[in-house]
C-alpha positions, 0 to 999 in steps of 0.5 A: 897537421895543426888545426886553425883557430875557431869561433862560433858566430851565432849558430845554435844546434841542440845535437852539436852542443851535446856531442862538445858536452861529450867531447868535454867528458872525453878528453877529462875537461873540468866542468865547473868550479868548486864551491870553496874556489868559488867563494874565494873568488868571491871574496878576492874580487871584492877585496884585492891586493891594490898597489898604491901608485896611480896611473888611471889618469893615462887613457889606456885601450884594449884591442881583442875579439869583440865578444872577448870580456877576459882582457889581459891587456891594455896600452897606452902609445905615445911619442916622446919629446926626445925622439922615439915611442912610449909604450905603457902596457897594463898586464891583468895583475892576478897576483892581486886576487890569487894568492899561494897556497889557496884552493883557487891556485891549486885550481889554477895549478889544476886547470893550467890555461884557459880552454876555447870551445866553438860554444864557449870557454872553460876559463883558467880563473872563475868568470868573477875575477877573469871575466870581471873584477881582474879584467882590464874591461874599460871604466873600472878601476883595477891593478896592473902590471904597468910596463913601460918601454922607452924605444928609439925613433927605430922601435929598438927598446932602450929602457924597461921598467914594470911596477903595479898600478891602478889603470883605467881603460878608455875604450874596448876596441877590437881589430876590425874597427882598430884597422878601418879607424887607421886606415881611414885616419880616424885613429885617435892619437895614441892607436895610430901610432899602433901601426907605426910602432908595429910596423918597425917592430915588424922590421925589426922581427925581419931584421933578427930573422924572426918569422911570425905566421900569419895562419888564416882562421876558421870561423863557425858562422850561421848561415839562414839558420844552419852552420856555415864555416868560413876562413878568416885572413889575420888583419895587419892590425893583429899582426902589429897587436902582437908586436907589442905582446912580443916585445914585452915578452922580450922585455921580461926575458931580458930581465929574467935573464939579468936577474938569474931567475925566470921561467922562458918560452923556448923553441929549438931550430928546425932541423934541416929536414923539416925546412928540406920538406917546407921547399918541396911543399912550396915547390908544389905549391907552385910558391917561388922560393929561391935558395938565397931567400931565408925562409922568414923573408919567404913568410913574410912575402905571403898573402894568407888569402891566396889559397896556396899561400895559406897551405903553405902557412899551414905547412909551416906551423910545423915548426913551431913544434917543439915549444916549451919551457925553461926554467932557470934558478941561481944564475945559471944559463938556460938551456935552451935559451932562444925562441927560434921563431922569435928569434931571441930569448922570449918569455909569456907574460901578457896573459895571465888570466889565460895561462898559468905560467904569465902570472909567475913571469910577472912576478919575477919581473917585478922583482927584478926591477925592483932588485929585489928577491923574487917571492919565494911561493914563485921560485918554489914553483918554478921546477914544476911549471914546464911540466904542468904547462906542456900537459895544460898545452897539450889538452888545449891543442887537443880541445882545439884539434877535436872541436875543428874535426867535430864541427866538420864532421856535424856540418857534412853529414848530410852531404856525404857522396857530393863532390867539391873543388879542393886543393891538395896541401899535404900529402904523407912522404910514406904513404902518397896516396893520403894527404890533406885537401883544403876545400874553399866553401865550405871552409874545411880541411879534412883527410883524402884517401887515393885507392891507388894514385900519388895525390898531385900536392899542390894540384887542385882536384875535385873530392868526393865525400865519403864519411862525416860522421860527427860521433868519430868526429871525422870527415874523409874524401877520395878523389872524384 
């Protein structure tokens, strides 16, 4: 079952770092950077490629975590005189600093996407240029990637363009304060119209049959010097944060596509078996979901703070399983094309100091708006991208699989044989007698094992604790 999201608030416990430190060598994580990677890095934030045209004087802002320093994205919103929205989205121009060929691509090549630890980071690129001198961080200089979608009074785009340009952010906002200043109609100008803006592109995500999850996260947090985990619920403003990321993702799969020549994040359908098992889990539930109801309307209908509907997002990350990468050369049709939870063909290009892969897709839509050749050192790539990010995937899933379990496990082992009020949301179709409870304080989902009776899906119950052991990295429960 796909793990959430964590952080670590705070907490500092000498015997949980150590066994993240193990649980790094385990799963063959790099640990620093080579000296060569290092002084390159050195030299290209000191000296990067810059774009002669300007754009400083547009007063960009960046919405992300409050402790986040790798900012990959900065916007700018306004309305235009015509009727309708301007988007300016400034993407980190990596390109500008790493070059082919170099030991810091051949470590980025290494490393494929960042990697997020409770404790911190293993970053794609060194802290220099991915924390520093390539971040969009506010007051400084630096070159974008500027995407400038024109939409309708609707939120449809009707035209896109993308060319390097120096930009300055104004302001390092995160969601908490994006949501209380629109809320309380203190917004400036140009994040107000974040929520409307995401709102119709939500609308529109509805309107093609596109479903975004909004997966409550567990959070690592210190309680009176001791750890304490607890969910977090996504805030309607990180839902219409995300719409401009997907919209510029449809963008550039657009243009990939005109141009003959890109690299696209695909999903295939789920079959007919897996929705078959997301209607009895919802059943279970006790979640209304009638036949003539599209699972994407049923998504979006859910509030991720009620217990039973945060299970059943849960039980739809299933899904998105299946992901990953097209490459297509020569004009050819991609196959597969589509991304289904998007809904159309979709490509990863906003995050670039984060994920491999953006950076080439940023590129190639430079090209094809220029009309231009794409650079040769990005189509030679091309072929081996799908492989070397599935395995980059892979090993951030894991790390994030791992850590999840870890950190349950550290926290209960001095509660092992207590009882807690859990509700079962999963329960195995071979084996009923094992599943997964969610239990509400503390925020943990862990594995539960019946001797003998079918676990009741659905039903809330009252577990035991029966192991937590942090070395194994796993926390086990019986019915009580």
């Amino acid at each position: 079952m796909p793990r959430r999201h964590m952080h670590m608030a705070g907490a500092d416990g000498a015997a949980l770092r150590a066994a993240l430190g193990d649980l790094r060598t385990r799963l063959g994580v790099p640990a620093g950077f080579p000296a060569e990677v290092l002084a390159e890095a050195g030299r290209a934030a000191s000296a990067p490629r810059l774009p002669s045209e300007d754009m400083t004087g547009l007063p960009f802002f960046t919405v992300d975590p409050p402790a986040s320093v790798d900012l990959d994205q900065a916007m700018h919103l306004a309305k235009r005189s015509g009727g309708g929205y301007r988007v300016h989205y400034a993407i980190a121009d990596v390109a500008a600093f790493v070059g082919p060929g170099t030991a810091l691509d051949a470590e980025a090549h290494r490393r494929v996407t960042t990697l997020y630890f409770p404790d911190g980071k293993v970053p794609l690129h060194p802290a220099v240029l991915s924390e520093d001198a390539a971040s969009l961080l506010p007051d400084r200089t630096r070159p974008a990637l500027v995407w400038r979608l024109d939409l309708d009074a609707d939120g449809r785009v009707e035209t896109t363009d993308v060319r390097r340009a120096l930009v300055r952010s104004r302001a390092k906002l995160d969601y908490d304060g994006v949501q209380k200043a629109i809320d309380t109609g203190t917004a400036e100008p140009s994040l107000a119209l974040l929520k409307d803006i995401g709102t119709l592109r939500e609308a529109l995500e509805a309107e093609r049959g596109g479903v975004s999850l909004n997966v409550p996260e567990q959070e690592v947090v210190e309680r009176d010097g001791s750890y304490g985990l607890v969910y977090r619920a996504p805030l309607p403003a990180d839902g219409w944060n995300a719409q401009v990321s997907l919209m510029t993702g449809m963008a550039a799969a657009e243009l990939m596509l005109a141009s003959g020549t890109g690299i696209l994040r695909t999903l295939p359908a789920a079959p007919d078996g897996a929705v078959g098992r997301l209607r009895r889990a919802a059943k279970a539930l006790r979640i209304d979901w009638p036949h003539h109801v599209p699972y994407a309307a049923l998504v979006r209908s859910l509030d991720p703070r009620l217990p039973a509907h945060a299970a059943f997002l849960q039980e739809c990350t299933a899904l998105l399983r299946g992901a990953g990468y097209t490459v297509f050369t020569g004009g050819r049709t991609p196959d597969p094309a589509l991304h289904a939870a998007v809904a159309a063909p979709y490509a990863h290009c906003t995050a670039p100091l984060r994920r491999l892969a953006d950076r080439y897709a940023g590129e190639l839509c430079v090209a094809a708006v220029a009309g231009a050749e794409p650079p040769a050192w990005v189509v030679e790539a091309l072929e081996a991208l799908p492989h070397e990010m599935a395995e980059g995937t892979r090993l951030a899933n894991s790390v994030e699989r791992e850590c999840v379990d870890l950190v349950e496990a550290a926290l209960l082992k001095d509660r092992v044989g207590e009882t807690f009020e859990a509700t079962v949301i999963d329960v195995k179709e071979q084996e009923p007698q094992v599943g997964t409870v969610h239990l509400e304080d503390p925020a943990v989902v862990g594995r539960v094992e019946s001797p003998s009776e079918r676990l009741p899906l659905g039903e809330r119950i009252r577990v035991r604790l029966t192991r937590a052991d942090p070395g194994t990295s796993k926390i086990l429960f019986a019915p009580a």
